[in-house]
py3Dmol code that shows the C-alpha trace and the ligand (Angstrom):
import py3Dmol

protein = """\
ATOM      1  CA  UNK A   1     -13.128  17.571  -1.793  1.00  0.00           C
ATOM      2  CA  UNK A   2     -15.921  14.827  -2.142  1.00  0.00           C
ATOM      3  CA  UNK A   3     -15.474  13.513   1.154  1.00  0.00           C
ATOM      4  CA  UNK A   4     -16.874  14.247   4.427  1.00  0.00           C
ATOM      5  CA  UNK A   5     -15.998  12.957   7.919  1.00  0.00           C
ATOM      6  CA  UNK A   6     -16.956  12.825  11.110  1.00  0.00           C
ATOM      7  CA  UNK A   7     -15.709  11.133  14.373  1.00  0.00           C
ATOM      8  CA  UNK A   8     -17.148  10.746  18.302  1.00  0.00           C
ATOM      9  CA  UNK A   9     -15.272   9.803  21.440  1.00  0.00           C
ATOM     10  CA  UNK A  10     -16.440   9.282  24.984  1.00  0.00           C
ATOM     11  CA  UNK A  11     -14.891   7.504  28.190  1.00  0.00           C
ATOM     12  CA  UNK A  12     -15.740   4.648  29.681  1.00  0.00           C
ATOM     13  CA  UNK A  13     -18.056   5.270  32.585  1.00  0.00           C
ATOM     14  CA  UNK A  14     -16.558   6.883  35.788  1.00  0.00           C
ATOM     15  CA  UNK A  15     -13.367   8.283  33.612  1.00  0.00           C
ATOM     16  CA  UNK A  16     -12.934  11.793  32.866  1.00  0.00           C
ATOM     17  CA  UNK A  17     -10.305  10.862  30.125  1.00  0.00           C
ATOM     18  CA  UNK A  18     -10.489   8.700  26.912  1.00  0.00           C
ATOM     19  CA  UNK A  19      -7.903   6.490  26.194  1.00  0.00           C
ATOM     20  CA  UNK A  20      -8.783   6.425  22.431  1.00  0.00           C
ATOM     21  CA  UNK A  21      -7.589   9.131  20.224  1.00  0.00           C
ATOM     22  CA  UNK A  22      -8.378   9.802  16.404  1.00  0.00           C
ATOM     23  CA  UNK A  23      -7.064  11.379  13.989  1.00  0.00           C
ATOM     24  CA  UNK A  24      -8.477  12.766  10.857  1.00  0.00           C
ATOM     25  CA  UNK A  25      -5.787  14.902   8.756  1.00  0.00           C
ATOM     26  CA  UNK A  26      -5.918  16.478   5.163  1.00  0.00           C
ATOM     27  CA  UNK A  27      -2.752  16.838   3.726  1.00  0.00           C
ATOM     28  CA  UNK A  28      -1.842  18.650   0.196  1.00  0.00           C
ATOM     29  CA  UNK A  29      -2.550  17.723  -2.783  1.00  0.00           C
ATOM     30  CA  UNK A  30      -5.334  15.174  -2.642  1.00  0.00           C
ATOM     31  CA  UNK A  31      -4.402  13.254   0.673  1.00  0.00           C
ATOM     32  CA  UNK A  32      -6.358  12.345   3.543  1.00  0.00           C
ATOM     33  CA  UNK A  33      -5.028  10.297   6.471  1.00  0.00           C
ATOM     34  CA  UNK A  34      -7.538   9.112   8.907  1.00  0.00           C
ATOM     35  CA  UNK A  35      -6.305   6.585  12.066  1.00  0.00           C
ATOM     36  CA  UNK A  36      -8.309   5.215  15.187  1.00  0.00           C
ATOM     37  CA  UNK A  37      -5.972   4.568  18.117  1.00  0.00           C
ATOM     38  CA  UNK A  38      -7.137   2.946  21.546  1.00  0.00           C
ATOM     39  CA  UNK A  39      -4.391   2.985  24.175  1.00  0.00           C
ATOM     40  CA  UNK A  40      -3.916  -0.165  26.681  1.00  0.00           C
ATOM     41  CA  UNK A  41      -5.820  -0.597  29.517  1.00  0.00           C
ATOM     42  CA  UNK A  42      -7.710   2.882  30.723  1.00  0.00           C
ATOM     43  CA  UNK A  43      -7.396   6.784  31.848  1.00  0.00           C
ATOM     44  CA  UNK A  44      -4.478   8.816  31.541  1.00  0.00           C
ATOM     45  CA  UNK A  45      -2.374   6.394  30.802  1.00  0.00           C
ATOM     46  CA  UNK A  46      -4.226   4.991  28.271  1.00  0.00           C
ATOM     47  CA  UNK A  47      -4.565   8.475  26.630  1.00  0.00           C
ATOM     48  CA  UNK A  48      -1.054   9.234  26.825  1.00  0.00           C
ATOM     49  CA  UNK A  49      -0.268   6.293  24.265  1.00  0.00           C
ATOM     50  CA  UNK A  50      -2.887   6.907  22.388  1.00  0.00           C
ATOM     51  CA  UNK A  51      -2.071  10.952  21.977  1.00  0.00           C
ATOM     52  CA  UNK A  52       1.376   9.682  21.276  1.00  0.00           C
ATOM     53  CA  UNK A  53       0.750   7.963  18.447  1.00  0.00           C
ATOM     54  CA  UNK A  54      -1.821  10.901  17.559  1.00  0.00           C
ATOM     55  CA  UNK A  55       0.772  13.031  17.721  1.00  0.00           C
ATOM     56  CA  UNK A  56       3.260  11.282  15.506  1.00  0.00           C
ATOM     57  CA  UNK A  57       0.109  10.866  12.682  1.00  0.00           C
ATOM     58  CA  UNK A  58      -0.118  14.848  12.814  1.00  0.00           C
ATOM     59  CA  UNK A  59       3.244  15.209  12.544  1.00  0.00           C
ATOM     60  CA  UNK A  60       3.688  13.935   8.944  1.00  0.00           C
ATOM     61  CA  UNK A  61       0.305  12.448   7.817  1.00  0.00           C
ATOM     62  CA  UNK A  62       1.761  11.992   3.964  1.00  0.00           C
ATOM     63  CA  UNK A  63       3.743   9.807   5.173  1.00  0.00           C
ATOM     64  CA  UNK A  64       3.092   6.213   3.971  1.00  0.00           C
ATOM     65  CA  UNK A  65       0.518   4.307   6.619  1.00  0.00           C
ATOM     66  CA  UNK A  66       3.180   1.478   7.729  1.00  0.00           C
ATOM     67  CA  UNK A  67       5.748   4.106   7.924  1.00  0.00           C
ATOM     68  CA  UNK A  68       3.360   5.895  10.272  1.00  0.00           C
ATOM     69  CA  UNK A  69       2.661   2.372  12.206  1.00  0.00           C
ATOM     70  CA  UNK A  70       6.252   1.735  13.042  1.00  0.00           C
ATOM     71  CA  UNK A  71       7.363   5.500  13.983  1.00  0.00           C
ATOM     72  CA  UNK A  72       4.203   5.238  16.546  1.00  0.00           C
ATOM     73  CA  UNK A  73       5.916   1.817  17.872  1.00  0.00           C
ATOM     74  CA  UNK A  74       9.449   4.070  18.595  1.00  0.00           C
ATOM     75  CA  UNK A  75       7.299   6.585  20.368  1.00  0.00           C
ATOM     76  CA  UNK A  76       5.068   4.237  22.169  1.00  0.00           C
ATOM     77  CA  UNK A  77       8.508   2.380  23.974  1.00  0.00           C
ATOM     78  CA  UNK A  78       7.993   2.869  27.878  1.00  0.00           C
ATOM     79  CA  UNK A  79       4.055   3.144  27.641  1.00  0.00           C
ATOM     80  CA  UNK A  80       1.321   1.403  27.605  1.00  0.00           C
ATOM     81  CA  UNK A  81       1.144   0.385  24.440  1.00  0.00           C
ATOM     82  CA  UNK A  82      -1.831   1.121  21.817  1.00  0.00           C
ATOM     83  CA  UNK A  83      -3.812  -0.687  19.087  1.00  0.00           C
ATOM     84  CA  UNK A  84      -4.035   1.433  15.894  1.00  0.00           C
ATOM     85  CA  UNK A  85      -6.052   0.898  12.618  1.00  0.00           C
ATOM     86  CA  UNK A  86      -4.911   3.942   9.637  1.00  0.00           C
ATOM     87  CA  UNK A  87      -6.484   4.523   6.160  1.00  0.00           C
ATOM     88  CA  UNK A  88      -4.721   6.660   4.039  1.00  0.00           C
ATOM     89  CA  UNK A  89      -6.779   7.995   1.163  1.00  0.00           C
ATOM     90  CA  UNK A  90      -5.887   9.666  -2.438  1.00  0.00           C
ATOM     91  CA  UNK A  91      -8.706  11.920  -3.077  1.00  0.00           C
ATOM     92  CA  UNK A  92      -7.873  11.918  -6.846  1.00  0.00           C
ATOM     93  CA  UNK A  93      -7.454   8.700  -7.439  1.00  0.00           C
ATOM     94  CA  UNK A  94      -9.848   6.996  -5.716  1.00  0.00           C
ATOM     95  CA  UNK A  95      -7.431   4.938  -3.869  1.00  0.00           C
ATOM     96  CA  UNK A  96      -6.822   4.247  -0.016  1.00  0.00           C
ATOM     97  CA  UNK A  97      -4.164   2.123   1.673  1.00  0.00           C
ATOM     98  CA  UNK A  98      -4.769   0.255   5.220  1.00  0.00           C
ATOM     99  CA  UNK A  99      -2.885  -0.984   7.842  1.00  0.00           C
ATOM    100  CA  UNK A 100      -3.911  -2.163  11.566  1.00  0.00           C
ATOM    101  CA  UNK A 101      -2.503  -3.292  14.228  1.00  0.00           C
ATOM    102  CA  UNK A 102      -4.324  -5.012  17.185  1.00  0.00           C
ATOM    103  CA  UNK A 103      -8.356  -4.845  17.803  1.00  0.00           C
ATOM    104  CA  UNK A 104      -9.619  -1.611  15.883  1.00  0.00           C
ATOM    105  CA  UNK A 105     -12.903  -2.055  14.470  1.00  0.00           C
ATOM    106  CA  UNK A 106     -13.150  -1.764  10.888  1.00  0.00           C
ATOM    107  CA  UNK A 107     -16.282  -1.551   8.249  1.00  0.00           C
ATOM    108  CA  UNK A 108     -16.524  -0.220   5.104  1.00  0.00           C
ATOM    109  CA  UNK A 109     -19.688  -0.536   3.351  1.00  0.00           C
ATOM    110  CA  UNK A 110     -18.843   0.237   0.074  1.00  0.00           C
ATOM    111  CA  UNK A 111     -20.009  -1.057  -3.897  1.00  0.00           C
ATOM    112  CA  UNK A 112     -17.261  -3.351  -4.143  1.00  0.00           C
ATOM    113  CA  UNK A 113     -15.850  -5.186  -0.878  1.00  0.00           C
ATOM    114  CA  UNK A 114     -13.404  -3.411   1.137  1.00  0.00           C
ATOM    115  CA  UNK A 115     -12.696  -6.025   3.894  1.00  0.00           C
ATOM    116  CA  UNK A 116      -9.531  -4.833   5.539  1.00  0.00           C
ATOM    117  CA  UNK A 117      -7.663  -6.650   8.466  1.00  0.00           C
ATOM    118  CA  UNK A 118      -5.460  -6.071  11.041  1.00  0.00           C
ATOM    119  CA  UNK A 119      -2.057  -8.265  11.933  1.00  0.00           C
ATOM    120  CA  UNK A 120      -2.657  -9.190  15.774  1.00  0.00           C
ATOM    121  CA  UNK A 121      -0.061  -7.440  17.976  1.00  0.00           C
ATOM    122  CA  UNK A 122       0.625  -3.946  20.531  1.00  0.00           C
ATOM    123  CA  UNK A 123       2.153  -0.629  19.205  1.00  0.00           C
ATOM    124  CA  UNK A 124       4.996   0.018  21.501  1.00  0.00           C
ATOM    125  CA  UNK A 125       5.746  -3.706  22.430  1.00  0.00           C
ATOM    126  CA  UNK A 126       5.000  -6.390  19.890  1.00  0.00           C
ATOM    127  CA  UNK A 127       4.790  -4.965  16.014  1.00  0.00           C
ATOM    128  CA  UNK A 128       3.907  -7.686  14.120  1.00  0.00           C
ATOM    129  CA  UNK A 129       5.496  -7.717  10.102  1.00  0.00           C
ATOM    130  CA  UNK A 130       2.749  -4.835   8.606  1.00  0.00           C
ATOM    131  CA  UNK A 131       0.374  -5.557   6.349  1.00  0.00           C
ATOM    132  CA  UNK A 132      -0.117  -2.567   3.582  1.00  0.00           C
ATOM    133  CA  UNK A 133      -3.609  -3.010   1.816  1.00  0.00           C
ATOM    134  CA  UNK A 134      -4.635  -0.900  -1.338  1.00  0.00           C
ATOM    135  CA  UNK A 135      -7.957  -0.673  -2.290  1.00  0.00           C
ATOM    136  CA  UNK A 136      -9.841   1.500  -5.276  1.00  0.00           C
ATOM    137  CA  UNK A 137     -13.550   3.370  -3.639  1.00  0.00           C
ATOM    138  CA  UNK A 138     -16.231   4.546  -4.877  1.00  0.00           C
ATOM    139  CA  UNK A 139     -18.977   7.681  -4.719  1.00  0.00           C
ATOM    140  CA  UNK A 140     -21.264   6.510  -2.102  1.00  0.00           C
ATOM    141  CA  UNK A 141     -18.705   4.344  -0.240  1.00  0.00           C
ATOM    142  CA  UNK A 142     -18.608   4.469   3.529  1.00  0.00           C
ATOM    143  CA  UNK A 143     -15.908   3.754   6.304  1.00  0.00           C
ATOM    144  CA  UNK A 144     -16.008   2.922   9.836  1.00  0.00           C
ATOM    145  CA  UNK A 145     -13.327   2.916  12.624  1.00  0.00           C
ATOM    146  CA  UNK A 146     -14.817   1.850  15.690  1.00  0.00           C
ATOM    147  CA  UNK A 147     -12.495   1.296  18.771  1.00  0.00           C
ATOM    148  CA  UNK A 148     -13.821  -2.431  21.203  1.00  0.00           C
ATOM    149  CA  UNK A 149     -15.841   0.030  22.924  1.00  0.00           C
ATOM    150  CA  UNK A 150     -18.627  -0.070  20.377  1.00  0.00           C
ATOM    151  CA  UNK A 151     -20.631  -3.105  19.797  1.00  0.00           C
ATOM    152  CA  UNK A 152     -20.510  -4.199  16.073  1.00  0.00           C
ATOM    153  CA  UNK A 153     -23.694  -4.683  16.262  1.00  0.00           C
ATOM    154  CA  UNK A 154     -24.254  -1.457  14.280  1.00  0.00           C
ATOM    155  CA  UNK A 155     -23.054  -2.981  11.488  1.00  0.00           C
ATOM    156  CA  UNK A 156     -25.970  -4.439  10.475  1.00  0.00           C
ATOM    157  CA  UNK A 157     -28.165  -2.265  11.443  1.00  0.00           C
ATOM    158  CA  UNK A 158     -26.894   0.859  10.024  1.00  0.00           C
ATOM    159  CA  UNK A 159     -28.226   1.542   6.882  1.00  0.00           C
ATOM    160  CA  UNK A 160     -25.655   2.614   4.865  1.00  0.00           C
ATOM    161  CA  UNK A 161     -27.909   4.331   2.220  1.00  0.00           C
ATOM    162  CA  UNK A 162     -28.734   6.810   4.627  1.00  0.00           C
ATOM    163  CA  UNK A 163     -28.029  10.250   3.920  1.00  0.00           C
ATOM    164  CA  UNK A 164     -26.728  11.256   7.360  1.00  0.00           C
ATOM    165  CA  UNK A 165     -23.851  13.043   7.055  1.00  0.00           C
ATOM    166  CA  UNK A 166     -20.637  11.799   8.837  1.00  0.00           C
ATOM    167  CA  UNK A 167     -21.121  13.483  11.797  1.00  0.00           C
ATOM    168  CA  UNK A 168     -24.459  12.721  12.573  1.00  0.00           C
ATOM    169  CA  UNK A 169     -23.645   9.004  11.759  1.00  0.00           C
ATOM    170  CA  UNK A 170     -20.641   8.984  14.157  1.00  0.00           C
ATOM    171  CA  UNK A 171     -22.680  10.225  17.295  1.00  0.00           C
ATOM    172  CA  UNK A 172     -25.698   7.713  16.324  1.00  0.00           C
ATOM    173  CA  UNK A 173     -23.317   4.732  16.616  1.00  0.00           C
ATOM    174  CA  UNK A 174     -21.749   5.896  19.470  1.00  0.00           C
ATOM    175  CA  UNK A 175     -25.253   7.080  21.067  1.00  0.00           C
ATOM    176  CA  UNK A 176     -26.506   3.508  20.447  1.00  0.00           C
ATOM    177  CA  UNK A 177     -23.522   0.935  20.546  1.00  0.00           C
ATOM    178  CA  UNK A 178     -21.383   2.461  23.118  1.00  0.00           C
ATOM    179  CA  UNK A 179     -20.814  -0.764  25.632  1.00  0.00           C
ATOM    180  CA  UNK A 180     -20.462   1.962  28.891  1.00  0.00           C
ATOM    181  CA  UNK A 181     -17.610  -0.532  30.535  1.00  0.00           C
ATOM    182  CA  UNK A 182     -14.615   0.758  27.799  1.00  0.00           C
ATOM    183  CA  UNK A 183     -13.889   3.846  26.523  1.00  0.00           C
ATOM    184  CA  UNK A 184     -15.649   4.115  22.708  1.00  0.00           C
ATOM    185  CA  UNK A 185     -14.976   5.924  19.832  1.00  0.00           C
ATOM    186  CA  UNK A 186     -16.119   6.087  16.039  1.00  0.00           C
ATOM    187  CA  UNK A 187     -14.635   8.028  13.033  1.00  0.00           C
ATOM    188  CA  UNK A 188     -16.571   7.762   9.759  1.00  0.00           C
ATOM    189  CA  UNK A 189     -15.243   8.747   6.090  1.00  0.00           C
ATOM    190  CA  UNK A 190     -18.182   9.418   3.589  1.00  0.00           C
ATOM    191  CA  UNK A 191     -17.245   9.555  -0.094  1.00  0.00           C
ATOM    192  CA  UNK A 192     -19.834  11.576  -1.543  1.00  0.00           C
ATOM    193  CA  UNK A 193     -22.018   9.952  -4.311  1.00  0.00           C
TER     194      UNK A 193
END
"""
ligand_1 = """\
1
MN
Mn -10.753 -0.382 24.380
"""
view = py3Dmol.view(width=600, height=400)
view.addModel(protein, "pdb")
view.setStyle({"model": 0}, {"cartoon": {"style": "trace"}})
view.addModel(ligand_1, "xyz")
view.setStyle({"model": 1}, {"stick": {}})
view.zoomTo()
view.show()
């Protein structure tokens, strides 16, 4: 596959727990499904509603991205509640789909825009009507889910041209733009050029 990825996740300072969870999931023939999920409020409760909705991504990442969304808001009933962001990618094609819910971070600095937004609302309490985005990428494009841990500050400071890989790139973002007061994670999706 031309694609490489790469994600970091640390607590908030004094926790011993995240209460963001990622997911990053290949799935056969030319499917990738890649979702950022930060759980309400902090600790283990927080990570419990986030690993919920982790869990339900795992469990059938084909599965269409709004599809995905409102099986998470079923599970997520009775906890905390969670804000999600999910890109699901066709390797072959060169096409992804979005869909967000609540305050996930996205950037995607790519050859022609890719602005994607999410409808305001809480997984488990308050789905809002989903908004399903397509969009075609390109070699060389590169995506960013960053939970409100990180400062988007990176964004223009980051030089996408770089040829860090994914991994690299994840930690560096979180290693600089961490804010220390939330928990803060970072997946990244490199399409090779
Ligand atoms: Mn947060």
């Amino acid at each position: 596959m031309d694609v490489k990825w790469g994600a970091s996740n640390r607590p908030k300072h004094g926790q011993e727990i995240s209460g963001d969870a990622y997911v990053i999931e290949p799935f056969s023939p030319h499917g990738l499904t890649v979702s950022l999920i930060d759980g309400l409020g902090g600790g283990a409760a927080a990570a419990h509603a986030a690993q919920s909705a982790a869990a339900v991504i795992r469990s059938a990442p084909a599965q269409n991205p709004a599809e995905l969304i409102r099986r998470s808001h079923l599970a997520l009933r009775g906890t905390r509640g969670a804000v999600m962001a999910l890109f699901s990618y066709n390797l072959e094609h060169r096409s992804v789909t979005f869909v967000g819910v609540g305050n996930i971070g996205v950037q995607v600095y790519s050859a022609v825009p890719i602005k994607p937004i999410s409808k305001n609302g809480i997984v488990g309490y308050r789905l809002p009507s989903l908004l399903k985005l397509a969009y075609s990428y390109q070699p060389g494009d590169t995506f960013v889910l960053y939970s409100d841990g990180i400062s988007s500050d990176f964004i223009n400071e980051f030089n996408p041209e770089s040829a860090e890989d994914a991994q690299s790139l994840a930690e560096s973002i979180l290693r600089r733009y961490a804010k220390g007061h939330d928990d803060a994670s970072v997946v990244v999706v490199r399409i090779n050029a």
